[in-house]
C-alpha positions in Angstrom: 86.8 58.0 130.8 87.3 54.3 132.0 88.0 51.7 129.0 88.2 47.8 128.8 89.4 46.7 125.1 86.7 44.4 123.8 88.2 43.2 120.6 90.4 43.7 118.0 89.1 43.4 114.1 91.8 42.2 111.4 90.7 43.5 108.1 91.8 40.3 105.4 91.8 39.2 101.9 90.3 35.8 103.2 88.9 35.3 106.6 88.8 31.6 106.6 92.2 30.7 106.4 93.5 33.2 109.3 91.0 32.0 111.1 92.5 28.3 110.6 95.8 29.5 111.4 94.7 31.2 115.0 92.8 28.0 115.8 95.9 26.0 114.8 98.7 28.1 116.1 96.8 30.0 118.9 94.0 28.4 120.1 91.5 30.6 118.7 88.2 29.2 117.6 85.3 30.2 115.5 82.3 30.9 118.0 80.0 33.5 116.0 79.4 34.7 112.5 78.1 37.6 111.4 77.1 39.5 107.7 75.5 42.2 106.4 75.8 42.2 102.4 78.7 43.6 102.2 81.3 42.2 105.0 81.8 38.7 106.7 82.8 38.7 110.1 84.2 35.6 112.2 84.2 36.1 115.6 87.1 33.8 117.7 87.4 33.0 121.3 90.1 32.6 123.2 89.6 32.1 127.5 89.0 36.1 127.7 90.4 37.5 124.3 88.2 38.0 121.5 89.3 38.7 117.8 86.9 39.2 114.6 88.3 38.4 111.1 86.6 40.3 108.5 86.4 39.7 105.2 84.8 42.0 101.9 81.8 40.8 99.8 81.4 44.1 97.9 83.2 47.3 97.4 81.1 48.9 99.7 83.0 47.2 102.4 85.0 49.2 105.0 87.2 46.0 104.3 87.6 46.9 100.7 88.2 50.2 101.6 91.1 49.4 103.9 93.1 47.1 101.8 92.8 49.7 98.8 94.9 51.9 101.1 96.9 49.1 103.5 98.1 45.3 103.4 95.9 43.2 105.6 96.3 44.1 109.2 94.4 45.9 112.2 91.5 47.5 110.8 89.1 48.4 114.2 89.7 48.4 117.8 86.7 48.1 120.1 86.6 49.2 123.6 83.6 48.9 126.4 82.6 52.4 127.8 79.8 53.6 129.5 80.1 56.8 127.8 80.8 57.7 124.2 83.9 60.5 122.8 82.8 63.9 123.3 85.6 65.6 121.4 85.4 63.6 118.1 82.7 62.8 115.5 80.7 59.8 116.4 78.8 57.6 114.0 76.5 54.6 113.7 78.4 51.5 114.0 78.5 48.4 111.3 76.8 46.2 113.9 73.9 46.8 115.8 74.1 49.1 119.1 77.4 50.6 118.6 79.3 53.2 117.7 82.3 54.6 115.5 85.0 57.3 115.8 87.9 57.1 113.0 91.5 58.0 114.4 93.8 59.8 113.1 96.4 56.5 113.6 94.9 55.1 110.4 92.2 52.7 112.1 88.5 53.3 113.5 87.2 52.8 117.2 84.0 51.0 117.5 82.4 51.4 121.2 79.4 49.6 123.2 78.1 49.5 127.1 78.3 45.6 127.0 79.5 42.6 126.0 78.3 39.0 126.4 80.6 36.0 125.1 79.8 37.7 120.9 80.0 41.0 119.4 76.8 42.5 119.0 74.4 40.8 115.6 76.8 37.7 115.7 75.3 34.4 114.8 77.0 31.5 117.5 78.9 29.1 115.8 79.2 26.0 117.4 83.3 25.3 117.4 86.1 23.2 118.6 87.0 22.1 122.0 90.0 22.9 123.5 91.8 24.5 126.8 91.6 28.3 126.7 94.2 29.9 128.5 94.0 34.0 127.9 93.2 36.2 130.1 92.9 39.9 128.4 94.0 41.8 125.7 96.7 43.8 127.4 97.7 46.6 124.8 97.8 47.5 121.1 100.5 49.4 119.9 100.5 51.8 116.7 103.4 53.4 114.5 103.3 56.4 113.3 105.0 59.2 111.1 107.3 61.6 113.4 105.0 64.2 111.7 101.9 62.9 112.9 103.3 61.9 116.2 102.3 64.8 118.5 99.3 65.5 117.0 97.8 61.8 117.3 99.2 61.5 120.9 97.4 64.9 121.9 94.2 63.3 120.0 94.0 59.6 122.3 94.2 62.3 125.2 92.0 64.6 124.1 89.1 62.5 122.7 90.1 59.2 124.8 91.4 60.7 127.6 94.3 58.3 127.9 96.9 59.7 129.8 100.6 59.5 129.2 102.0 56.7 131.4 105.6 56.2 130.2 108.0 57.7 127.8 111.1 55.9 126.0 113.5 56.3 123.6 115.3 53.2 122.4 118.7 53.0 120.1 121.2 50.8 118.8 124.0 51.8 116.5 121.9 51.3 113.6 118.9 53.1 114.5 116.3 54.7 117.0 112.8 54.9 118.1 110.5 57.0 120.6 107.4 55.7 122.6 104.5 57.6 124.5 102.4 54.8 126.4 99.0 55.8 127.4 96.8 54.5 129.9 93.2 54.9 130.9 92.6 55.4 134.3 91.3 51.9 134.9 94.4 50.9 134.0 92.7 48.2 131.8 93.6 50.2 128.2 97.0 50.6 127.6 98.5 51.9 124.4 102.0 52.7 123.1 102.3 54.7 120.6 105.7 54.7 118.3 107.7 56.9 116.1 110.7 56.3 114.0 114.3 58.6 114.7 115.7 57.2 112.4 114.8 57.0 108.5 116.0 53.2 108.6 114.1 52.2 111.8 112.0 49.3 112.5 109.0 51.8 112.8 110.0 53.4 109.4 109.6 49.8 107.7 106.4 49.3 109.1 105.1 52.5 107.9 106.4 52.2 104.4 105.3 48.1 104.7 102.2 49.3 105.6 101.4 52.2 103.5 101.0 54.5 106.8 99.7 54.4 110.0 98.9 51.6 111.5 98.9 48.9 114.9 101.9 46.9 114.8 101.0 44.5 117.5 98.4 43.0 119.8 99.8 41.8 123.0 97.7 39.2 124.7 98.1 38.5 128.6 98.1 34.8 129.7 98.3 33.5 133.1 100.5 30.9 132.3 103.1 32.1 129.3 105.4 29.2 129.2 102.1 26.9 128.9 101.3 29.4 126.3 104.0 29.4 124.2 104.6 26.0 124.3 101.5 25.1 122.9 101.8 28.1 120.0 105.2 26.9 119.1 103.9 23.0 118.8 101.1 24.6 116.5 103.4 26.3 114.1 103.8 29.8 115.7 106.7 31.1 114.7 108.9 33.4 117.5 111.2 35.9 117.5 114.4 35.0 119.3 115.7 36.6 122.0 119.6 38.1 121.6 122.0 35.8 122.0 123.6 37.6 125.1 120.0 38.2 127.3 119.8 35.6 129.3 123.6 35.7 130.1 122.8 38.9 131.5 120.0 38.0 133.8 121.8 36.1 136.4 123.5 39.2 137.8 119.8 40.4 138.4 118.7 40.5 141.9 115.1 40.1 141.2 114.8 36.8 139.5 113.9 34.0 142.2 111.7 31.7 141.5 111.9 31.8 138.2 112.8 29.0 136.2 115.2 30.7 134.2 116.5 27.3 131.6 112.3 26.5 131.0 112.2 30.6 129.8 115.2 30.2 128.1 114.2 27.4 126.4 111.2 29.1 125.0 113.0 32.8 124.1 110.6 34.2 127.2 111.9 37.7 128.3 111.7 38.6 131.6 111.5 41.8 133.6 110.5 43.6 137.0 108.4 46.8 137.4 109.0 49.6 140.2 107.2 47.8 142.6 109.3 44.5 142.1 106.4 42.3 140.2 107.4 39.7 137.1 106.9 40.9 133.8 107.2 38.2 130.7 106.7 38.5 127.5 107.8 37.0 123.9 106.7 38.2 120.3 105.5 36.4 117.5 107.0 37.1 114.0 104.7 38.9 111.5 102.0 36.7 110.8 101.4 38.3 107.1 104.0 38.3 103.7 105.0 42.2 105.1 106.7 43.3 107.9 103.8 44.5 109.9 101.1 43.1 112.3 102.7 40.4 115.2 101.3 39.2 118.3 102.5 39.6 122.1 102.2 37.4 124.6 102.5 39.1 128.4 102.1 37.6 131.7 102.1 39.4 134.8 102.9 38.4 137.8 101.0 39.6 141.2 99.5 42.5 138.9 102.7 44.1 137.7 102.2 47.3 136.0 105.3 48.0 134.3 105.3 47.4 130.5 108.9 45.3 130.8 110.9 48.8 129.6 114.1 46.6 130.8 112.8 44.2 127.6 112.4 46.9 125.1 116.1 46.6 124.2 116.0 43.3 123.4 113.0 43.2 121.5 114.1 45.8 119.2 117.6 44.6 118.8 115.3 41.1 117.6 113.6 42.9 115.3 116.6 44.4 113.9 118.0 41.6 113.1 114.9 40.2 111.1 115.1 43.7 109.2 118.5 42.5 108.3 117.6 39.6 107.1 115.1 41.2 104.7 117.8 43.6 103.3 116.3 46.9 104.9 118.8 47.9 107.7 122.5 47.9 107.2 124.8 45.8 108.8 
């Protein structure tokens, strides 16, 4: 079953203002509206990448319904398929000529056979100019319980049939996490899914943050990530920041010419290699809500690496250790 994500919906108290801070931070603008009595939906375009904000206007809202059990966050994924789940129950979707499946990773899947520049229903908006520089989104990833764990990664296979790409498990002194990555066979879905192995691990303050299951971030893939970034940061984007010792590291590494290693530094870009020997760089945003949950990714890859920077995963969880210390919920 090949996939292509088509967009990611945030579920919010208020769309309006999240949508002003991913025009101001991100470059995302306003290009289509759409309501139906009960929810308002802004669509925003980025180059490629496509996000709807969604707000409720009554209880009947699957909005309302979401942030009864969650803080705002991912609320829908949308892929592009030919074909629809065969092994899961498939309903009408909220806009016209889709479909819906509800995962057992605490979010619903909405599927249709096309795409133009708006989701289906949507009302262009007429927004502001500026350069668009995204290319795709590149992979979601969701946490999940260590009980639910087998079960929801034998359901993505099952009902999506991803299959399992890549398998880690990361640790520090302080604390531990697993990962599955799936993959369609287009290559063109890709998504991690985590569990905690430890009770005071990153993963286990996003599901108690959270209230559950849910997707921790969105990674977006740019063709140019330092432009990227720069731009982000000079909009207000706050960054995590890579370890202190990671880029004295790098210069041992074999595999880095061409690479203008003091501009990445400069910007906290990680940088890695997959099997084949293609660049992999990415950087993470800090949580873009009051809780410790949903962030943002940006990825670039180089001559189309496939790796998912594993020599990176270190690093970004030793960062996000230290801004769970900094909240008071991992020891020092």
């Amino acid at each position: 079953m090949n996939l292509e994500f088509a967009w990611v919906e945030l579920f919010v108290d208020e769309a309006r203002p999240l949508c002003d801070r991913l025009w101001s931070q991100m470059g995302f603008q306003v290009n289509g509206l759409y309501e139906d009595g009960c929810t308002r939906s802004f669509a925003l375009l980025n180059g490629a990448v496509l996000l709807v904000v969604s707000e409720a206007l009554t209880a009947a809202s699957p909005v309302r319904r979401y942030l009864e059990q969650h803080p705002q966050g991912v609320g829908d994924v949308a892929f592009l398929s030919e074909a629809l789940p065969t092994a899961a129950p498939v309903l009408l979707g909220r806009l016209p000529g889709t479909w819906q499946i509800t995962s057992p990773a605490g979010i619903t899947h909405t599927f249709l056979s096309d795409l133009s520049a708006l989701p289906p229903g949507f009302v262009p908006q007429q927004g502001s100019l500026r350069a668009t520089d995204l290319a795709a989104i590149d992979h979601v990833v969701l946490n999940l319980d260590v009980a639910q764990f087998e079960s929801v990664l034998d359901w993505y296979q099952r009902v999506l049939q991803l299959q399992p790409d890549r398998y880690f498990e990361i640790a520090t002194r302080r604390s531990a996490l697993k990962s599955w990555v799936l993959t369609s066979p287009n290559h063109r879905v890709r998504l991690p899914l985590n569990a905690p192995l430890t009770a005071n691990s990153q993963v286990s303050e996003f599901l108690v943050a959270h209230r559950g299951a849910g997707v921790q971030h969105v990674a977006l893939r740019t063709p140019d990530i330092a432009r990227t970034v720069a731009a982000a940061r000079a909009g207000g984007m706050r960054f995590l920041d890579a370890p202190a010792v990671y880029y004295d590291n790098l210069p041992p590494r074999p595999d880095l010419g061409g690479l203008d290693l003091e501009r990445l530094q400069q910007l906290h870009i990680l940088v890695d290699r997959d099997e084949k020997g293609a660049s992999i760089l990415q950087i993470f945003t800090r949580p873009i809500f009051a809780e410790p949950t949903l962030f943002f990714e940006y990825i670039e890859r180089q001559d189309d690496a496939l790796g998912f920077g594993e020599g990176n995963f270190q690093s970004l969880f030793e960062a996000i250790e230290k801004e769970q210390r900094s909240r008071g919920t991992l020891g020092s």
